[in-house]
Structure formats: C-alpha cells, structure tokens
BALOBA-293648 format. One line per 3 residues: number of its first residue (from 0); for each residue y, x, z of C-alpha. Coordinates in steps of 0.1 Angstrom, whole numbers, plus 5000, padded with zeros to 4 digits. Layout:
REM BALOBA-293648
NUM> Y X Z | ...
***
This chain:
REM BALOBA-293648
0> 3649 4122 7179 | 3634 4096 7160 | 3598 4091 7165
3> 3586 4071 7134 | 3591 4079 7098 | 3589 4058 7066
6> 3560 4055 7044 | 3550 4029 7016 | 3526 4011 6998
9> 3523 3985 6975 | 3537 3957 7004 | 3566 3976 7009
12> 3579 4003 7036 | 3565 4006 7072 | 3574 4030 7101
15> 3547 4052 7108 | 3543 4075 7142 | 3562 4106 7131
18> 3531 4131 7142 | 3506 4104 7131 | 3488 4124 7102
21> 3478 4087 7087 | 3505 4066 7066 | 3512 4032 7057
24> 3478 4011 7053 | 3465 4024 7079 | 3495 4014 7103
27> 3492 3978 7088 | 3461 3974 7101 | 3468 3987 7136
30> 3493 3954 7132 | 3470 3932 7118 | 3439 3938 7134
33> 3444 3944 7169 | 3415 3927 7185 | 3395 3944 7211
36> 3389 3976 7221 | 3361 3991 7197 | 3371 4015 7174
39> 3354 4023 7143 | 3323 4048 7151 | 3333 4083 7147
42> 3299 4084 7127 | 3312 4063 7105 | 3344 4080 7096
45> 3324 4114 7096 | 3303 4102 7067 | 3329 4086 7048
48> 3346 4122 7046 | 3319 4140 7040 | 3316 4115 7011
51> 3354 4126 7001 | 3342 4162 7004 | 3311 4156 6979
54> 3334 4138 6958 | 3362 4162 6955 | 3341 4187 6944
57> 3324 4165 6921 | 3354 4152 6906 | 3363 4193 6900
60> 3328 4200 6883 | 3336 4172 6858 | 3374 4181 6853
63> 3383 4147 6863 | 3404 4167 6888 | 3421 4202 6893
66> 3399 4230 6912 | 3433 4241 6936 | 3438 4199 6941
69> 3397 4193 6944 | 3396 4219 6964 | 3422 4214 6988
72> 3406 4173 6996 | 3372 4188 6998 | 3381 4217 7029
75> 3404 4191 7046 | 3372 4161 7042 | 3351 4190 7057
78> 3373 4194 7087 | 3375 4149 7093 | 3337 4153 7091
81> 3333 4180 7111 | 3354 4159 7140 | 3387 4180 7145
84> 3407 4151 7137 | 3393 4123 7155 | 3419 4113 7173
87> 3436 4105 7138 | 3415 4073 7131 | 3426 4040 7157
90> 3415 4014 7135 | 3398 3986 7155 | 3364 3976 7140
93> 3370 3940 7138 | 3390 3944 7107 | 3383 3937 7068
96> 3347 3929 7067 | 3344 3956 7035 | 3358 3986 7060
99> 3385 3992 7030 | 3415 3997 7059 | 3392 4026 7072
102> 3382 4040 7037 | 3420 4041 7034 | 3428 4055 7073
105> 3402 4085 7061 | 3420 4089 7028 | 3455 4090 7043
108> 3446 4116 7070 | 3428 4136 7039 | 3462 4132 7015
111> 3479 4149 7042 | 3456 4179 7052 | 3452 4181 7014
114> 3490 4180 7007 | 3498 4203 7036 | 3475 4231 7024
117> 3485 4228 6985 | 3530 4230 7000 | 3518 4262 7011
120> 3501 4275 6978 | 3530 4261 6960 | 3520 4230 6949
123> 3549 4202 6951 | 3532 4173 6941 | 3518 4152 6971
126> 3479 4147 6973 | 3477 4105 6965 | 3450 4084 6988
129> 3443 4065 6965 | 3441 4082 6931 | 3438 4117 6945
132> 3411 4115 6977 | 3395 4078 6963 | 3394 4090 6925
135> 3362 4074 6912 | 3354 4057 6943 | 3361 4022 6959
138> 3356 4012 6994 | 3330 3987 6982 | 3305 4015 6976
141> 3319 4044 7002 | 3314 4022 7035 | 3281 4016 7027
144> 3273 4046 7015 | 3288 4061 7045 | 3268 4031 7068
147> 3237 4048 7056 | 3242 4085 7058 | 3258 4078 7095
150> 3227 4059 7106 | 3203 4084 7089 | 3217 4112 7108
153> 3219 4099 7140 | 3182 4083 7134 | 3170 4117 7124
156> 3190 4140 7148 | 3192 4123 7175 | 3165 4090 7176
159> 3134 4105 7165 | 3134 4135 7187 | 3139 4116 7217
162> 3112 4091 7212 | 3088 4127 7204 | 3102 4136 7235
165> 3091 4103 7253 | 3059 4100 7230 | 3051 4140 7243
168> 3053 4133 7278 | 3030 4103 7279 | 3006 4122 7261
171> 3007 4148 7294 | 3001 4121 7317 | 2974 4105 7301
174> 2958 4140 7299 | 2961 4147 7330 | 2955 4109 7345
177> 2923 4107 7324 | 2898 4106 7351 | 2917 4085 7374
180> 2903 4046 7375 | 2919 4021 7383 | 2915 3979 7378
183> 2929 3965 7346 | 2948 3933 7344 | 2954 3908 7318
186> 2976 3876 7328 | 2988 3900 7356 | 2952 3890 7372
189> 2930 3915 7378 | 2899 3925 7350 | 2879 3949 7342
192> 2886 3991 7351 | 2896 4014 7328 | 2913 4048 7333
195> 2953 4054 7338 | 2947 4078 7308 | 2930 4055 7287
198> 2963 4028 7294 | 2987 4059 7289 | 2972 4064 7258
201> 2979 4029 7244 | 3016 4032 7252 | 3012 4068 7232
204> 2998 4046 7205 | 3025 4016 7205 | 3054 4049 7205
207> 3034 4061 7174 | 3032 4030 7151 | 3071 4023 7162
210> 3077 4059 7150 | 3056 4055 7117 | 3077 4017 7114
213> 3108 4039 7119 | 3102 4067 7095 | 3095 4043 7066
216> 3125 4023 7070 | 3146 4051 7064 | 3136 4057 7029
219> 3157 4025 7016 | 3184 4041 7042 | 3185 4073 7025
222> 3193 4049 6994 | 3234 4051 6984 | 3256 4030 6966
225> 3281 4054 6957 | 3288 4055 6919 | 3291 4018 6920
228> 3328 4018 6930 | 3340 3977 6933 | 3318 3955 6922
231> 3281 3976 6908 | 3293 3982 6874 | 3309 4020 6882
234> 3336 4012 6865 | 3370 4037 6865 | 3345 4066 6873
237> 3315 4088 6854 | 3284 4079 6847 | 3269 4112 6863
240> 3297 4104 6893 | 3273 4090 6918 | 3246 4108 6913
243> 3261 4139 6913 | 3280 4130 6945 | 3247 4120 6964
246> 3230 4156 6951 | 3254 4172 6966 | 3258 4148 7001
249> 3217 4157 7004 | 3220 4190 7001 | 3251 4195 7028
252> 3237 4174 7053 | 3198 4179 7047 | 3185 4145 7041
255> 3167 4135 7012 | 3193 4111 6997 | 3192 4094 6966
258> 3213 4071 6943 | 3205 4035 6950 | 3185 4024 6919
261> 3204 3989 6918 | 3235 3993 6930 | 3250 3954 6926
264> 3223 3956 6960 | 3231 3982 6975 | 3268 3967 6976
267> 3262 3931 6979 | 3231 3933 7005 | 3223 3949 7030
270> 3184 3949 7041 | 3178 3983 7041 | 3197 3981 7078
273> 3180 3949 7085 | 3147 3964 7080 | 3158 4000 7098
276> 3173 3977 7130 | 3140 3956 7129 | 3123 3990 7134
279> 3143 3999 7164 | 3144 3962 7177 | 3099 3969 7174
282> 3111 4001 7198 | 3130 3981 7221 | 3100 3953 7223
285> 3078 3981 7231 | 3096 4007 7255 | 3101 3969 7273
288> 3065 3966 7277 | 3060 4004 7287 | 3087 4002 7313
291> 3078 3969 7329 | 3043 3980 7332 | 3053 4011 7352
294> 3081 3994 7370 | 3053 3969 7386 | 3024 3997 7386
297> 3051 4017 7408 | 3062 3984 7428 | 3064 3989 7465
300> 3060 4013 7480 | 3040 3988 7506 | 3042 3951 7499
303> 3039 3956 7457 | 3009 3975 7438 | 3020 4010 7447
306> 2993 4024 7423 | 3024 4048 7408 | 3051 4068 7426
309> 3080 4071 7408 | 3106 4097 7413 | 3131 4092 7438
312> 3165 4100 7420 | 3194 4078 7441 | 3196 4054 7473
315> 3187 4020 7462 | 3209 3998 7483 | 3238 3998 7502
318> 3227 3975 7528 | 3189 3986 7530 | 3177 4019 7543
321> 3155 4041 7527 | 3154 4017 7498 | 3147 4030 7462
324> 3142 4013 7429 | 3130 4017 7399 | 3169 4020 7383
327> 3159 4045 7351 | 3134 4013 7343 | 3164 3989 7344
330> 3187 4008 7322 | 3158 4009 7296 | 3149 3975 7293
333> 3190 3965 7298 | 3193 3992 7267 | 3162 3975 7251
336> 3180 3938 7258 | 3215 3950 7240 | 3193 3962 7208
339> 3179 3931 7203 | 3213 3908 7204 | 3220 3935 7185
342> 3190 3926 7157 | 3204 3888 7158 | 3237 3897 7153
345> 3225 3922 7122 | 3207 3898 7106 | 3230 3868 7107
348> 3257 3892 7097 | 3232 3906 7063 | 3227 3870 7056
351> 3266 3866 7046 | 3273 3883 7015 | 3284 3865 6990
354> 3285 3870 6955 | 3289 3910 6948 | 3295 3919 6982
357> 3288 3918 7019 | 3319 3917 7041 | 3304 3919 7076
360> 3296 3957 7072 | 3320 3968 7100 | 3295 3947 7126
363> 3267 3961 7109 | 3278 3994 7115 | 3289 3994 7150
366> 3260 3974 7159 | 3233 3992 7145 | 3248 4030 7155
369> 3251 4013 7189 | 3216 4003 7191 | 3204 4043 7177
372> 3227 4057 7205 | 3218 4038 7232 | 3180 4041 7226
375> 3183 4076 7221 | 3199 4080 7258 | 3178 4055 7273
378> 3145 4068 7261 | 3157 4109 7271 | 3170 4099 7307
381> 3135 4075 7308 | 3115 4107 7300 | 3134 4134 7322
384> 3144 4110 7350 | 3109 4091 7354 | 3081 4100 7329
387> 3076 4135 7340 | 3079 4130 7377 | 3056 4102 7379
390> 3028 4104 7405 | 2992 4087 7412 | 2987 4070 7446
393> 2949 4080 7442 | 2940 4064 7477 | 2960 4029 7469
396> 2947 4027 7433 | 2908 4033 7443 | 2913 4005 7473
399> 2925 3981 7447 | 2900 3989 7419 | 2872 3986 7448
402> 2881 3952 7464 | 2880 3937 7427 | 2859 3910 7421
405> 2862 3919 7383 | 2838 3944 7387 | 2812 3914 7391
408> 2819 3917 7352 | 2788 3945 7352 | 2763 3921 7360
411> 2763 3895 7334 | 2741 3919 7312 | 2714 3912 7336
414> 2723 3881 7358 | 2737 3862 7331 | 2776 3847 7329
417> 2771 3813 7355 | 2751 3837 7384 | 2779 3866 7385
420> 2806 3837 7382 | 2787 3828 7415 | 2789 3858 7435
423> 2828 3863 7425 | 2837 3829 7437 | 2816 3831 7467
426> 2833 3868 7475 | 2870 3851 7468 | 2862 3823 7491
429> 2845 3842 7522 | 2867 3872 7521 | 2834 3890 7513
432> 2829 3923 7490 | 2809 3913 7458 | 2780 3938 7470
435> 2779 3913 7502 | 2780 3882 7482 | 2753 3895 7459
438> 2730 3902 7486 | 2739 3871 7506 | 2727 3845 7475
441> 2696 3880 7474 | 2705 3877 7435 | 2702 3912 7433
444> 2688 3943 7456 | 2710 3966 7470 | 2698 3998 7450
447> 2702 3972 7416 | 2739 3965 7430 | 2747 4001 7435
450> 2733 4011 7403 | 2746 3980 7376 | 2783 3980 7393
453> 2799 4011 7388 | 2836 4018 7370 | 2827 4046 7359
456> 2804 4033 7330 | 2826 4003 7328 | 2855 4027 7308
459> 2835 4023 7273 | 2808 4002 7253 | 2776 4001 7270
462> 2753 4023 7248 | 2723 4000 7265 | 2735 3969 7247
465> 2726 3988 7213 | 2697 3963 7196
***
C-alpha cells in the first residue's frame, strides 16, 4: 500500500504522508526548513485557529461566506485550538521569519476537518486553505495576532497566578518572621538589624511592582493586528473584518482584546513583546535577587550563615554524605539566566523589521512563550518546594546579630561618628564585644551601654531625633 498521496500548489505536486491531515505547503517546509528540533509552540498554533474560528464565523455574519462552509471551518478551528490535533503541526520554528508556512500548516489541517464534515452533509466542493480557511486574512496580520493572544493567555492563566502564589507566601513568612531580628548586610558586610519580616517584606514589595510592570504591558499585548491582512492597508477583506474578528476572539477566550489602532505597527513592529519580555526579564532580575539572598541566608548548615533552613527535598551529592543544597534556588536563577538571553535575543530580533514588516516573529514567539513557561514553573516549584518550608535558625541568627559590631551604629547619636568608629575598631582588633571595648576606652557606663545599644529600637526611625 502506498503511503504518500499527491497534493499541489502553486510550485507544483508533492507527496504528502497519506494519513497526514496537512497537504502540500506544509510538506515543503518540512523539506525546506529542517533545522533543529523546536517546533512551533502549540500556543501558537492554538491561537492562530482560534483566529480561523472567529474568522469563519465572521466571514458568515457578513455573507462573505456560506453558514454550512463558515460553519464547518469554525467547529474544525475549535477543535485545532482546543489541541486534539496537535500532533498534526511538525513545522520547525526556524522557518519563514513571517510564520506564513505555519498560518498555512493550520489552514491545511482546517481545509481538511472542514472538507471532511461538509462530504458527509453532501457538500462536494473541497474547503480551500487559502481562499476558504484564510479568506480575508494574510499571515502578515494572523501570526502576530496569534503572537499576542498566545502570550496573553499564558501570561494571564498561567504567569500571574504563580507569581500571586510566590508573592502570597512571602507575605506568610514575613508575618510570621516579623519579630525575629537579625543583622542586616549591605556589600555582603554586616550593618545595622532589622527584622526577617521587615526584609520579607521588601522581596513582597519588589514581586508587587514586577506584577504592576507586568499587568501594564499587557495592554499593548491585548492589541491585534488582524484586519490588516499583508501589508496594514486591509486590503481583499471588510472594513468591519477585524474588528469584528477581535470582538468575537475577546469574548471566546475572555481577554479584553482590541483592534490595534495602527495596524502598519502592529505588523511591521513589534514593541508591545519587547516591552511585555522587559517586564518578565524585571521578574527574572528580581526572583535572582530573592533566591540568592535565601540561598546564602540558608548557606551551611555549619561553615556558611545558617540563619535559614531550607527544606531538604533530595541528596545533594553523590560523593558527599548527608550533603544537601539549595537545588530549587539553582533552577530559579538558571530559569531567571535563560529569560534574560531570552530579552537580548527579543530585542535584537524587534529591531529587524524592515519596511511593512517584521520577519523574526517565529524567534519572538518561541522565545518569549519560553521565557512565560519557564518562569511560571520555576516560580511554583520555588514556592511549594522552598518558600513554604523555610525555617528560622533563631539560636544562629541571634549569635550573629549579637557579635556585630554594627550595633556600635546606636551610639553615634550620643558619642558622636569618630568615638563609636573607635570602640568598633578596637572590638575587631582585640576579639572583644563592643560592650567590652566601650567600657575598656570608659566612653560610656555599662547601664548607658545596655540602654543606647539595643536592636530592638534599631528596626525604625528614632522618634528621639525628632527637633
């Protein structure tokens, strides 16, 4: 039995896989572009049928197209988007830089479904890629149409809640942390106290502004540039077309999605993502920061800070006993890395349209859906796997915050800058406390000492200083 059948396009005949539900542009491209082993994201695909779907139908509400024929594209779009024929779409990413061999892949596997369900109703006339499923569209304004709606629903389905999860859970530690002291550090030298809530609290506060970053980028990204078909101008479809198409997109997938104003923009640049990826590469810089500062709080558990205890979740070495790390810490700041090449490779790729359009969308796709997914994962296991199991060494952190010779900060209100500078330096070079080198140069009495150097009214401005 043979197992290839004939299809054509405008190049000519090609054998397609007889079961394959795709036809002859898409099996050029599996000739042409067969360069690595990333395939187009599924989320991409998914939104440029669901695109198809809205189409269809709109196509059928301006009798630019049959009901039975609309109707048949829009139920077999629904089922691409909805995943049940993924297997269906092999196209490498690294293809054209507009996406148009994928626009086509999801317009062939559409023609079919579509074709198969009208044979049965009767209909002998073959649903067309390009002038049935396509009508009134180009690929030049459904990829990036479908770039956005793909990163806009993994952003808000997926992202947001798991940095709310992440943002949540810090906000339980620093509750219940917020009596604990310990000594602050700035150039990773020790300074002046404050209270594990209080530092909690700022990473809560860097998660919030990256969320508030987050949430207004996505306005331009609920911004589409259907209606604008090859180059901006909408020309070979209606003027209500777009529009219409995007009404219908927002109201099926529940995101408040709008016509792009300019669409020779929408098409030939693409900032919108720059700006959204900028937002996530802010994330990464921050959940960096967060995650180092736990990974060193929590370093040890004898020789390093050991102020934290992290959970325990797998052996550590293969050589070493007993040896643990901090491995949920490493996979978020590797994740955090990737989204930042990620950000250079965004932006370079943004920076190279030309003329009416951009034709480094595929990158822009894969890269930025990448980034989403991987922070997303990252930021859940960091929450589940670490956050929620972490522990206070309350004996370790009050030995560290009591041999500080930052607490010799408290007495330059009444000794002056030049005097306390003397008692820390003579404490760091006789291996004395500072209450012993304050009574050995009799700067102070021992009941002034014990009263001026306390952490506890070190946490907050000194209502004394008030003039």
């Amino acid at each position: 039995m043979k197992n290839t059948r004939t299809e054509s396009d405008t190049f000519g005949p090609i054998e397609v896989p007889v079961n394959a539900l795709w036809g002859a542009q898409t099996a050029r491209s599996l000739h042409f572009f067969a360069i690595g082993a990333q395939p187009m994201p599924l989320e991409v695909v998914h939104a440029m049928a669901w695109i198809k779907w809205a189409a269809a139908l709109v196509n059928a509400d301006l009798q630019l197209q049959t009901t039975g024929r609309a109707q048949a594209i829009a139920d077999a779009a629904q089922q691409v988007a909805l995943g049940d024929f993924d297997a269906e779409f092999p196209l490498s990413v690294w293809q054209t830089g507009s996406g148009t061999q994928s626009n086509m892949n999801v317009n062939e596997v559409i023609a079919t479904l579509a074709t198969r369900t009208l044979v049965l109703q009767g209909d002998k006339v073959a649903v067309h890629p390009n002038d049935d499923v396509n009508r009134g569209q180009s690929s030049n304004d459904v990829f990036p149409s479908a770039m956005h709606i793909a990163v806009a629903l993994q952003v808000h389905r997926s992202l947001l809640p798991a940095l709310a999860g992440l943002h949540a859970a810090l906000q339980i530690n620093a509750e219940a942390f917020a009596s604990v002291i310990k000594i602050g550090r700035t150039h990773l030298q020790d300074a002046t106290p404050l209270t594990l809530g209080q530092e909690l609290g700022g990473y809560c506060a860097q998660l919030a502004l990256c969320q508030r970053n987050l949430e207004f980028a996505l306005h331009a990204i609920h911004t589409l540039a259907i209606g604008g078909t090859a180059v901006g101008t909408g020309l070979n479809t209606h003027p209500e077309f777009g529009r219409r198409v995007t009404q219908r997109l927002a109201q099926q997938l529940d995101l408040p999605l709008v016509q792009a104003d300019n669409l020779f923009a929408a098409m030939a640049g693409h900032e919108a993502l720059v700006a959204l990826h900028g937002s996530l590469r802010m994330l990464a810089v921050a959940l960096t920061k967060i995650g180092n500062d736990i990974r060193l709080m929590g370093s040890g558990p004898r020789a390093g800070l050991g102020e934290l205890r992290l959970p325990q979740n797998e052996p550590g070495s293969s050589i070493m006993p007993g040896k643990v790390n901090p491995t949920q810490i490493e996979a978020l700041t590797m994740v955090s890395a990737q989204v930042m090449g990620h950000d250079v490779a965004i932006g370079f790729a943004a920076s190279q349209g030309q003329f009416e359009l951009n034709v480094y969308k595929p990158l822009i796709a894969l890269n930025a859906l990448d980034s989403v997914r991987l922070l997303s994962d990252a930021m859940r296991s960091f929450t589940v796997h670490c956050v929620q199991g972490i522990e206070v060494n309350a004996p370790r952190m009050d030995a560290l915050l009591q041999s500080s010779l930052m607490l010799v900060t408290a007495l330059v209100p009444h000794l002056g800058y030049s005097r306390a500078a003397e008692i820390a330096k003579l404490a760091l070079d006789k291996d004395l406390s500072l209450r012993e080198a304050a009574l050995s140069l009799a700067t102070v009495t021992a009941e002034q000492f014990d009263n001026w150097v306390d952490a506890r009214r070190m946490l907050a401005p000194d209502a004394e200083q008030k003039s």
